[in-house]
ROSE-4610 file (N, C-alpha, C; in Angstrom, 1 decimal, always signed):
// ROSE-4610
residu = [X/X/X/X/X/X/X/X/X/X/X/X/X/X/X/X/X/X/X/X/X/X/X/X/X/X/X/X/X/X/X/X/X/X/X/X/X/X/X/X/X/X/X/X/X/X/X/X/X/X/X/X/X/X/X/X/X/X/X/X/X/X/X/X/X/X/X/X/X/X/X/X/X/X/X/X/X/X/X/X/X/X/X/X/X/X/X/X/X/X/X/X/X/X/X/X/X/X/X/X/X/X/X/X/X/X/X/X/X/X/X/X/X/X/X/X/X/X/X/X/X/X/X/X/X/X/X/X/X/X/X/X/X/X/X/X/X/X/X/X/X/X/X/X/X/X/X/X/X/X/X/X/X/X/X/X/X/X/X/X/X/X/X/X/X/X/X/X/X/X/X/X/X/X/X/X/X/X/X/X/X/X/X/X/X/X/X/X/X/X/X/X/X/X/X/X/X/X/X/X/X/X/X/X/X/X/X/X/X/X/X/X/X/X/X/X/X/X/X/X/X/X/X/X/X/X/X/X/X/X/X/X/X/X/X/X/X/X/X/X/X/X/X/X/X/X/X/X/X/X/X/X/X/X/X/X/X/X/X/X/X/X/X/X/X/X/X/X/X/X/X/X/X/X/X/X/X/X/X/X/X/X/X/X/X/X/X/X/X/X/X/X/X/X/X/X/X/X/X/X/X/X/X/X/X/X/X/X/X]
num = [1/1/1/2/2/2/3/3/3/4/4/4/5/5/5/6/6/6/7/7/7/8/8/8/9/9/9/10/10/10/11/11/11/12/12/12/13/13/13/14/14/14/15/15/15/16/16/16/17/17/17/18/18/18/19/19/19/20/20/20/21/21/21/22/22/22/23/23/23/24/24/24/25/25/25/26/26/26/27/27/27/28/28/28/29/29/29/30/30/30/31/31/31/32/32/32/33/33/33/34/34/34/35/35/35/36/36/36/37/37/37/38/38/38/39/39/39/40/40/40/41/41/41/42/42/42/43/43/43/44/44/44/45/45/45/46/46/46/47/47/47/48/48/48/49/49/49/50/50/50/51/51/51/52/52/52/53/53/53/54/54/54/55/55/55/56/56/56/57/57/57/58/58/58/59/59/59/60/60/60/61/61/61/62/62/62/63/63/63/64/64/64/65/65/65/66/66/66/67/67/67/68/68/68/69/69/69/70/70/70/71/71/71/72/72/72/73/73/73/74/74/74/75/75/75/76/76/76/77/77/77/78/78/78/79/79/79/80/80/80/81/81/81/82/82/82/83/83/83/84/84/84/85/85/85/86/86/86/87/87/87/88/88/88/89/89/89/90/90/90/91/91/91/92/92/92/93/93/93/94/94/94/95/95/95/96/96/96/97/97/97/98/98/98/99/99/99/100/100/100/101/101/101/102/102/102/103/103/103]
x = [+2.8/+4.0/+4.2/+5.3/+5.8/+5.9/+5.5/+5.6/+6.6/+7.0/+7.9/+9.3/+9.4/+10.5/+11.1/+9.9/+10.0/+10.3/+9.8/+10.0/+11.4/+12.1/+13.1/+14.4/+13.9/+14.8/+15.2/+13.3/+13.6/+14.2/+14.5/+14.7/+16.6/+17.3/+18.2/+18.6/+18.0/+18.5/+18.7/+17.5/+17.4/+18.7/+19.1/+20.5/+21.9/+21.4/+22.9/+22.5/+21.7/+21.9/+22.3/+21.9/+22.6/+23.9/+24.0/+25.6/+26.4/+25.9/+26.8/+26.7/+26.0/+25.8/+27.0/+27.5/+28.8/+30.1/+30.2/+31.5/+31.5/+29.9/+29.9/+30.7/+31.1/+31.8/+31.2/+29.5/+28.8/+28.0/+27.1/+26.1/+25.2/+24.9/+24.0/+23.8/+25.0/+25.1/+24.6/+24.9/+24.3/+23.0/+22.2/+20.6/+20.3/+20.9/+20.1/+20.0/+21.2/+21.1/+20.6/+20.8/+19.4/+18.0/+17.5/+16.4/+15.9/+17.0/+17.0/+17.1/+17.6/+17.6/+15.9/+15.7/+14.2/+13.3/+13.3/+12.2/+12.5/+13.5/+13.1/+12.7/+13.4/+12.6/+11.2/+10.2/+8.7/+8.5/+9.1/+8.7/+8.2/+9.7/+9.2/+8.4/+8.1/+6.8/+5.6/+5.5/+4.1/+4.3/+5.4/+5.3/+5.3/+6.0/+5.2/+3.8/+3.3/+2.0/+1.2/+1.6/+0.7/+1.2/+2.5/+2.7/+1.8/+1.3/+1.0/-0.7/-1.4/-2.5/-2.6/-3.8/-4.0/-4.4/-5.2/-5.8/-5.8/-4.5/-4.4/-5.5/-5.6/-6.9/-6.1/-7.4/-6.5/-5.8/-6.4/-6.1/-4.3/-3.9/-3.0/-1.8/-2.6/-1.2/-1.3/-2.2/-1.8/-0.6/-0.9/-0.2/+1.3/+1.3/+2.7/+3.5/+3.1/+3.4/+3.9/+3.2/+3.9/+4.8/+4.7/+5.8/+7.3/+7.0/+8.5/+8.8/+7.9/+8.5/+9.0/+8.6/+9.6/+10.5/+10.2/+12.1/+13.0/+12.6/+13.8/+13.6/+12.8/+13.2/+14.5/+14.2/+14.6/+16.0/+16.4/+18.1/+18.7/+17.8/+18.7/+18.4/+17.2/+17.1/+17.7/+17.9/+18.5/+17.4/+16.2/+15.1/+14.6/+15.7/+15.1/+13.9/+14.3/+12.9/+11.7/+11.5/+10.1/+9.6/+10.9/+10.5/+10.3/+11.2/+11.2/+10.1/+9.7/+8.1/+6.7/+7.3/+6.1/+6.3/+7.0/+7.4/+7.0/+7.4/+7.2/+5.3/+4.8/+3.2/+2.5/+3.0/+2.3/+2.8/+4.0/+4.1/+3.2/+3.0/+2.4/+0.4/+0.3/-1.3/-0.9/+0.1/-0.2/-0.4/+0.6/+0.5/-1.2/-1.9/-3.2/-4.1/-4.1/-5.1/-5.0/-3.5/-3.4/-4.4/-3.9/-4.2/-6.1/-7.1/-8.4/-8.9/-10.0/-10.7/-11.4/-12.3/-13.6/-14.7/-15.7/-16.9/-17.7]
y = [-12.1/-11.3/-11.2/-11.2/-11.0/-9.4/-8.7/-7.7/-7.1/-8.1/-8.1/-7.8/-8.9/-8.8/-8.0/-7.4/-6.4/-4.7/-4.8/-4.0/-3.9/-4.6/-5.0/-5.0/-5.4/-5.0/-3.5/-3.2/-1.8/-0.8/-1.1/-0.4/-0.8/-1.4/-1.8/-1.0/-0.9/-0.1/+1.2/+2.1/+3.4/+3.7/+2.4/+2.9/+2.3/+1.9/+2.1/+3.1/+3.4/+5.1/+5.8/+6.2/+7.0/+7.0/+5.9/+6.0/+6.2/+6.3/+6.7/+8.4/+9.4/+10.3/+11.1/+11.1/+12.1/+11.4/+10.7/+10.4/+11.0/+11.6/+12.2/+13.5/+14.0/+15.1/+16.1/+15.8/+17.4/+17.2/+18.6/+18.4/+17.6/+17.8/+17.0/+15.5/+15.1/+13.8/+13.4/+13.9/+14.1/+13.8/+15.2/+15.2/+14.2/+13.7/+12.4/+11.2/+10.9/+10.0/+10.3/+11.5/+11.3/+11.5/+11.8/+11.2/+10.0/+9.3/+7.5/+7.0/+7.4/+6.9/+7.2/+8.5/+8.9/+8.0/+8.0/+6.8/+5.8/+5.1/+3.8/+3.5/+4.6/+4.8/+4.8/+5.2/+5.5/+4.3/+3.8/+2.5/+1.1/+1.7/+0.3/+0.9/+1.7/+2.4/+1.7/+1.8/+1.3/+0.1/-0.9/-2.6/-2.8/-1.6/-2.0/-2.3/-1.1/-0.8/-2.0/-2.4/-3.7/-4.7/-5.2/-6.0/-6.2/-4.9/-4.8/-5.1/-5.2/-5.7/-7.1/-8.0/-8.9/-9.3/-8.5/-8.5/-7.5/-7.0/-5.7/-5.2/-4.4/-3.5/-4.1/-5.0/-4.9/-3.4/-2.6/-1.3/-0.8/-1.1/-1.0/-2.6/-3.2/-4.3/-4.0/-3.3/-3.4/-2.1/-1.0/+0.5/+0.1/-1.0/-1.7/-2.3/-2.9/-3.6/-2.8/-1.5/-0.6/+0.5/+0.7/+1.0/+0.9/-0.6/-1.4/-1.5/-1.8/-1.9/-0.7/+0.6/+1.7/+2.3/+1.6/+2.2/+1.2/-0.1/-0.8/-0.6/+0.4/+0.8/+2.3/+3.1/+4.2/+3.7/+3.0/+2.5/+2.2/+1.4/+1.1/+1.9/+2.9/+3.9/+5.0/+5.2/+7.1/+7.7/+7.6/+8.3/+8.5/+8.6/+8.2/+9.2/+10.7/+11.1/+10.9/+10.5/+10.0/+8.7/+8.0/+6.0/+6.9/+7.9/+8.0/+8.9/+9.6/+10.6/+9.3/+8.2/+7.4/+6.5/+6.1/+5.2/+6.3/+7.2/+8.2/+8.0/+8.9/+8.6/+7.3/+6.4/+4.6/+4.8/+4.9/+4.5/+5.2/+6.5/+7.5/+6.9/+6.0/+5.7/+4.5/+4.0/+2.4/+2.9/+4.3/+4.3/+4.5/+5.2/+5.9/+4.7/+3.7/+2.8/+1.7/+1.2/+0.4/+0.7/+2.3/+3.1/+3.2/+3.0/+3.3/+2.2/+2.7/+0.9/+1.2/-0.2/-0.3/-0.4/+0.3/+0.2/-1.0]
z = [-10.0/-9.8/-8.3/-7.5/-6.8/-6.3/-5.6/-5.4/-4.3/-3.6/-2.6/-3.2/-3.8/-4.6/-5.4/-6.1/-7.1/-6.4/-5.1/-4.7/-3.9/-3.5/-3.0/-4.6/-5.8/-7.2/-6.5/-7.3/-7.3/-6.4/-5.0/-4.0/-3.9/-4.6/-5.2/-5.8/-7.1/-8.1/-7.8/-6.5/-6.4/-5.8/-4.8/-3.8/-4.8/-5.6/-6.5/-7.5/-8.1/-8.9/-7.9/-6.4/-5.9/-5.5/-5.1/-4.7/-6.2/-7.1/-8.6/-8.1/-7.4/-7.8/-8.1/-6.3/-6.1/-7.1/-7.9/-8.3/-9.9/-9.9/-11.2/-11.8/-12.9/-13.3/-13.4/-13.7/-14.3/-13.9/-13.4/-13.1/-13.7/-15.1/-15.7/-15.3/-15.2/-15.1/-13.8/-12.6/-11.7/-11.5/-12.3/-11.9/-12.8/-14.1/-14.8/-13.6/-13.0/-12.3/-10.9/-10.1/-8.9/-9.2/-10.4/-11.4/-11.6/-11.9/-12.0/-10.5/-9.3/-7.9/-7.1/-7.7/-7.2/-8.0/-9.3/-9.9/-9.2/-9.1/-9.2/-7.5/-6.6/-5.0/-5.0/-5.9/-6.3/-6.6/-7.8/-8.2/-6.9/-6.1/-5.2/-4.4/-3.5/-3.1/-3.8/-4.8/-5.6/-5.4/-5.8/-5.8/-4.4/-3.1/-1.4/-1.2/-1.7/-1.9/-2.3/-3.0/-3.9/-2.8/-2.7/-1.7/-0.4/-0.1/+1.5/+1.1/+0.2/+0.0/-0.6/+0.0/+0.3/-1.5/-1.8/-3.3/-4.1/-4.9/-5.5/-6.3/-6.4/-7.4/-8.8/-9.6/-11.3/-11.1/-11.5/-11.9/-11.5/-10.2/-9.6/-10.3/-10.1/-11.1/-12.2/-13.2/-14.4/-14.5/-13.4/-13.4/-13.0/-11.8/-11.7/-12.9/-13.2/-14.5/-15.3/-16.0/-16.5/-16.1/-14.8/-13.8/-14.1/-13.9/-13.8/-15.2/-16.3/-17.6/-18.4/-18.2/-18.2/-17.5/-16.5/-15.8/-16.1/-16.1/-17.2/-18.3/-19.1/-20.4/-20.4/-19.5/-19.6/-19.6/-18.1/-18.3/-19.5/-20.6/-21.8/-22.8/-22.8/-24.4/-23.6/-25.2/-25.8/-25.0/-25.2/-24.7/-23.5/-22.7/-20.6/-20.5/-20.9/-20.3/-20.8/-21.7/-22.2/-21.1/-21.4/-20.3/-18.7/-18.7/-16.8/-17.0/-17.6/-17.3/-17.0/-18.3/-18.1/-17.0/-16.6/-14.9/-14.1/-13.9/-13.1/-12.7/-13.7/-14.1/-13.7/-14.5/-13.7/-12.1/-11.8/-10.5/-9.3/-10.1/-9.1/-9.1/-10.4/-10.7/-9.7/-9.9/-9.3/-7.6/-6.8/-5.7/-5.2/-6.5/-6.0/-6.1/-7.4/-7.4/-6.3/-5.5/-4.6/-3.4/-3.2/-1.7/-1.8/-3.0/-2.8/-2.8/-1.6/-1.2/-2.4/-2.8/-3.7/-2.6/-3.4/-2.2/-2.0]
């Protein structure tokens, strides 16, 4: 996997959910979508993260991997907060397991 890339999607996607924000009618709609601009901002954080090391920790590509596969779940289900709590969660393991050396 490309982590550059992926982080470069994802850092895409965060600046078009935001620019959707202000043209919204309700609040709700609002905080769902600067919700959706802040994940997917984390998301690429984590696929930086991985990018910027030479040999990702497994532990950290498998947390990416699940990362990115629930925040492109959340955009298409009924269920975003369940997909964005779990993107949320991987991205925040993938930031921790990139960032620790192995002894």
């Amino acid at each position: 996997m490309d982590y550059s890339l992926e982080a470069a999607e994802a850092a895409r996607r965060a600046h078009a959910w935001a620019e959707n924000v202000d043209g919204l009618p309700s609040a709700s709609e609002r905080d769902v979508t600067r919700a959706r601009a802040r994940l997917w901002a984390l998301v690429a954080q984590a696929c930086t993260a991985l990018a910027a090391v030479p040999s990702p920790p497994p532990l950290a590509v498998h947390a990416v991997g699940r990362a990115l596969d629930a925040a492109r779940r959340q955009e298409r289900s009924t269920e975003r907060a369940e997909w964005q709590d779990q993107a949320w969660t991987w991205a925040e393991v993938a930031l921790a397991c990139a960032a620790a050396r192995p002894e």
